[in-house]
LUMMARLO-189145 format. One record per residue: residue in one letter; x, y, z of N, C-alpha, C, O in turn. Coordinates in steps of 0.02 Angstrom, whole numbers, padded with zeros to 5 digits, always signed. Layout:
BEGIN
aXYZXYZXYZXYZ ...
END
This chain:
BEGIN
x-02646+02566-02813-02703+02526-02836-02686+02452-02832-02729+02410-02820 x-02613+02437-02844-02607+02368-02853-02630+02318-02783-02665+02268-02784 x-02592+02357-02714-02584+02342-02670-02684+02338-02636-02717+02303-02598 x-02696+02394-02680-02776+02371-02635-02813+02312-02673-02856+02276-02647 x-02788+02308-02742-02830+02226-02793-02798+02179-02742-02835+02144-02707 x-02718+02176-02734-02699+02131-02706-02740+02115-02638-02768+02061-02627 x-02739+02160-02601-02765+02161-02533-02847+02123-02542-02857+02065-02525 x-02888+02158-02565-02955+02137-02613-02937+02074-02623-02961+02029-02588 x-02888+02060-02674-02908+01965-02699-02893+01926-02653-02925+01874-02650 x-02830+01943-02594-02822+01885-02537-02881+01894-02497-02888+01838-02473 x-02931+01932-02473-02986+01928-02458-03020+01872-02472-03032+01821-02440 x-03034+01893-02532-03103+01849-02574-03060+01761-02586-03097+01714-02601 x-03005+01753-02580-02980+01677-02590-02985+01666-02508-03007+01611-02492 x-02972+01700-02464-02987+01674-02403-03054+01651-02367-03066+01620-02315 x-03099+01685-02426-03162+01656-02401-03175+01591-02385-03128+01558-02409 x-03213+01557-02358-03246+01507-02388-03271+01488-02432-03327+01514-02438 x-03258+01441-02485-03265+01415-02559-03347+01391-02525-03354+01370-02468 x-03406+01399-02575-03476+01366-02563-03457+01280-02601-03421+01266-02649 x-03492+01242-02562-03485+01157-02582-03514+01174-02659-03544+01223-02680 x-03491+01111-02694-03540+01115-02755-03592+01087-02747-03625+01087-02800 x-03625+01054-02694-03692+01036-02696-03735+01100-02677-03786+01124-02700 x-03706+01111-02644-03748+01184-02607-03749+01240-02674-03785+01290-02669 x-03715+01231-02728-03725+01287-02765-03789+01262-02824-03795+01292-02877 x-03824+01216-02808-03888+01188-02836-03931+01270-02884-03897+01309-02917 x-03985+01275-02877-04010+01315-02924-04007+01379-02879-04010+01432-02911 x-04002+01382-02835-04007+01452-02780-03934+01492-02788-03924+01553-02790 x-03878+01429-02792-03785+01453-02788-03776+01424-02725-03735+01379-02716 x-03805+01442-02692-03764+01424-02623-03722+01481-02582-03709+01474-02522 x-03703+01536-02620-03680+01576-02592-03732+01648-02582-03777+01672-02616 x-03697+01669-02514-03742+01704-02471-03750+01778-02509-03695+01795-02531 x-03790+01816-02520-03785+01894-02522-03821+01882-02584-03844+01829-02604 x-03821+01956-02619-03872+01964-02686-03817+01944-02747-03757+01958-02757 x-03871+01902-02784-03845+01862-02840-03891+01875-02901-03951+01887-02896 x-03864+01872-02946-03931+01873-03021-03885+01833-03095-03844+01789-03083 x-03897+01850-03152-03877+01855-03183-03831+01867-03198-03822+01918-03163 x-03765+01858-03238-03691+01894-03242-03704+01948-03263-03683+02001-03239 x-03753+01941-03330-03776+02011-03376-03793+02080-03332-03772+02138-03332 x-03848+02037-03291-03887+02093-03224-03848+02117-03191-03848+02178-03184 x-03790+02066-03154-03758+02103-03119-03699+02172-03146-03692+02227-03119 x-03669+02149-03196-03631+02205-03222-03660+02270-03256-03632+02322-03276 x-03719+02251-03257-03766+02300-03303-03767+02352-03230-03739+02406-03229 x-03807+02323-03170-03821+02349-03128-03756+02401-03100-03757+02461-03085 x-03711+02362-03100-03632+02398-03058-03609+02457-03125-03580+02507-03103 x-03616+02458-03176-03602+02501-03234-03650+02574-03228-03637+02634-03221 x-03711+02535-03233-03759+02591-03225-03743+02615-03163-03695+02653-03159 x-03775+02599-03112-03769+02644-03055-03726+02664-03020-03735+02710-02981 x-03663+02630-03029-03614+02656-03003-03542+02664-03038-03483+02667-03018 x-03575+02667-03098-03504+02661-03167-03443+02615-03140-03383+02625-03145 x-03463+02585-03121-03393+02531-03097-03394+02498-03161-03445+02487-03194 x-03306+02476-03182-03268+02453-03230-03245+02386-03186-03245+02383-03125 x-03226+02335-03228-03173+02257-03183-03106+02282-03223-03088+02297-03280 x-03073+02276-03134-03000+02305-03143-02967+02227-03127-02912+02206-03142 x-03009+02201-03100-02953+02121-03068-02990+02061-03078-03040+02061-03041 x-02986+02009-03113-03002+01940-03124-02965+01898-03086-02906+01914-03088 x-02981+01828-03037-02970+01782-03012-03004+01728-03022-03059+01733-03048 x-02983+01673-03006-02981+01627-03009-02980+01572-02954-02928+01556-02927 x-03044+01540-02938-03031+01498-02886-03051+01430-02878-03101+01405-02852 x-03001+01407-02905-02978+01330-02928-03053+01280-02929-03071+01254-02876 x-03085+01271-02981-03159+01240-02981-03226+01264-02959-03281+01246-02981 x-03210+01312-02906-03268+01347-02870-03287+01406-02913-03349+01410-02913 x-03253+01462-02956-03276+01502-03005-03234+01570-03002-03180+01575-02973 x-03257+01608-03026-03203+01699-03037-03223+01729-02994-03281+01723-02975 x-03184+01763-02969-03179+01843-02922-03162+01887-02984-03124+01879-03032 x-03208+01944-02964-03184+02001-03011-03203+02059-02958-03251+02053-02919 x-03146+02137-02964-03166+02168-02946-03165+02232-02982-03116+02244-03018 x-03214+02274-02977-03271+02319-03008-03246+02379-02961-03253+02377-02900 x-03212+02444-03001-03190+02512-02967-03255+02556-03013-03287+02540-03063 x-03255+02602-02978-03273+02675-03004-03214+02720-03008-03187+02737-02955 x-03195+02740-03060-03123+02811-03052-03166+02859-03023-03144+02889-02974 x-03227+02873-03046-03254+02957-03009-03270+02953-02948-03245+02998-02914 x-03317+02895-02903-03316+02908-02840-03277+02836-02797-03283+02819-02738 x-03251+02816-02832-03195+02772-02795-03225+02728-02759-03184+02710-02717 x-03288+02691-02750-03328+02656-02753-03283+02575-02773-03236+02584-02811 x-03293+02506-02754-03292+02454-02771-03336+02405-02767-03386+02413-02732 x-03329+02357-02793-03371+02295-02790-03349+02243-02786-03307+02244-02831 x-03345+02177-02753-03301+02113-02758-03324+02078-02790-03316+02033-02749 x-03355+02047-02840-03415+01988-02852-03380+01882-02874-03329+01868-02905 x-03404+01860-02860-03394+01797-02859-03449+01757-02928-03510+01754-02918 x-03419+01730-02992-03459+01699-03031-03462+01631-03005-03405+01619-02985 x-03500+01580-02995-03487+01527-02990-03505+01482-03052-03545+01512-03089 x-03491+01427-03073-03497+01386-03115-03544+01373-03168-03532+01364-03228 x-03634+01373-03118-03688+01378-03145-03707+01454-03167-03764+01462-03190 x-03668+01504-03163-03688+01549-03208-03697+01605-03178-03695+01659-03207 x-03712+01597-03099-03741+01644-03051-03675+01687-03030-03621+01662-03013 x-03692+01760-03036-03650+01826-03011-03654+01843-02941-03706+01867-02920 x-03615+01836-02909-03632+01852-02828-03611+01901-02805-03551+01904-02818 x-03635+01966-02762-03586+02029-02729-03564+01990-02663-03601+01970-02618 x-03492+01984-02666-03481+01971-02610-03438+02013-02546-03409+01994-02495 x-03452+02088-02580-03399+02148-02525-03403+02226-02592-03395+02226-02653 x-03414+02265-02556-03412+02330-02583-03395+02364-02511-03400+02345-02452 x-03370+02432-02550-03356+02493-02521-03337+02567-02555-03346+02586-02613 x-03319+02587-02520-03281+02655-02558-03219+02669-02527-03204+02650-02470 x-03183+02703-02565-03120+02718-02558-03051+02684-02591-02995+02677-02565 x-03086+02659-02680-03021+02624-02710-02983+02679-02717-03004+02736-02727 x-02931+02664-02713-02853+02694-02771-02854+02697-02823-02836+02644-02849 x-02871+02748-02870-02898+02749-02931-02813+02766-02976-02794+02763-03035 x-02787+02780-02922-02709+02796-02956-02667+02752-02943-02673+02723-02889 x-02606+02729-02996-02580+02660-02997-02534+02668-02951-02502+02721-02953 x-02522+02626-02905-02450+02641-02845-02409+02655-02866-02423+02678-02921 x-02334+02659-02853-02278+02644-02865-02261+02605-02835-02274+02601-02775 x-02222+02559-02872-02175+02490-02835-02126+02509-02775-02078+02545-02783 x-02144+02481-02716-02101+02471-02682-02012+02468-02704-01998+02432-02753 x-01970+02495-02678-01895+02498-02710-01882+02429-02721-01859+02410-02775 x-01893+02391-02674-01873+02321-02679-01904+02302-02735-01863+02269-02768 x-01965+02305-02770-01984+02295-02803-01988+02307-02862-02021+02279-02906 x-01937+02372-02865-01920+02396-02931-01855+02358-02943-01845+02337-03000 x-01808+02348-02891-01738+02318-02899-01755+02223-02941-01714+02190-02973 x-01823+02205-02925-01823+02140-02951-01850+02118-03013-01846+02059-03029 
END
């Protein structure tokens, strides 16, 4: 699981950050956006997704990502500043089971 958040958050920081002018009353960023409330309401209900990973991207706003344990389902979403929730990547097929550390990574 770790390795796919990880994989997931270098994604979403590689994006392109939206300008802050462009995030005016619309956001500026592309795809379906609403409410923070709406949006987690929506990802809970219909697809019981939980936030397994919080980020952070330096002035521009949070990445969080949203698993389902029963059908392994995800969600990527982007908050930005003014308030607006953005989906910015879903799929299926999280790791609902926690990895094990690499050896090297147990030795450190």
């Amino acid at each position: 699981m770790q390795k796919v958040l990880g994989a997931l958050m270098a994604v979403a920081w590689a994006l392109p950050a939206p300008a802050p002018a462009a995030m005016a009353p619309a956001t500026g960023v592309e795809g379906p956006c609403g409410t923070r409330a709406h949006v987690l309401q929506m990802l809970a209900e219909r697809y019981g997704e939980t936030r397994r990973q919080t980020g952070w991207i330096s002035g521009e706003g949070i990445v969080e990502l949203y698993v389902s344990d029963s059908s392994g389902s995800w969600t990527l979403t982007l908050t930005v500043p003014l308030g607006k929730t953005c989906l910015v990547a879903s799929g299926h097929g999280a790791l609902t089971q926690p990895v094990r550390p690499a050896v090297a990574e147990q030795a450190a």
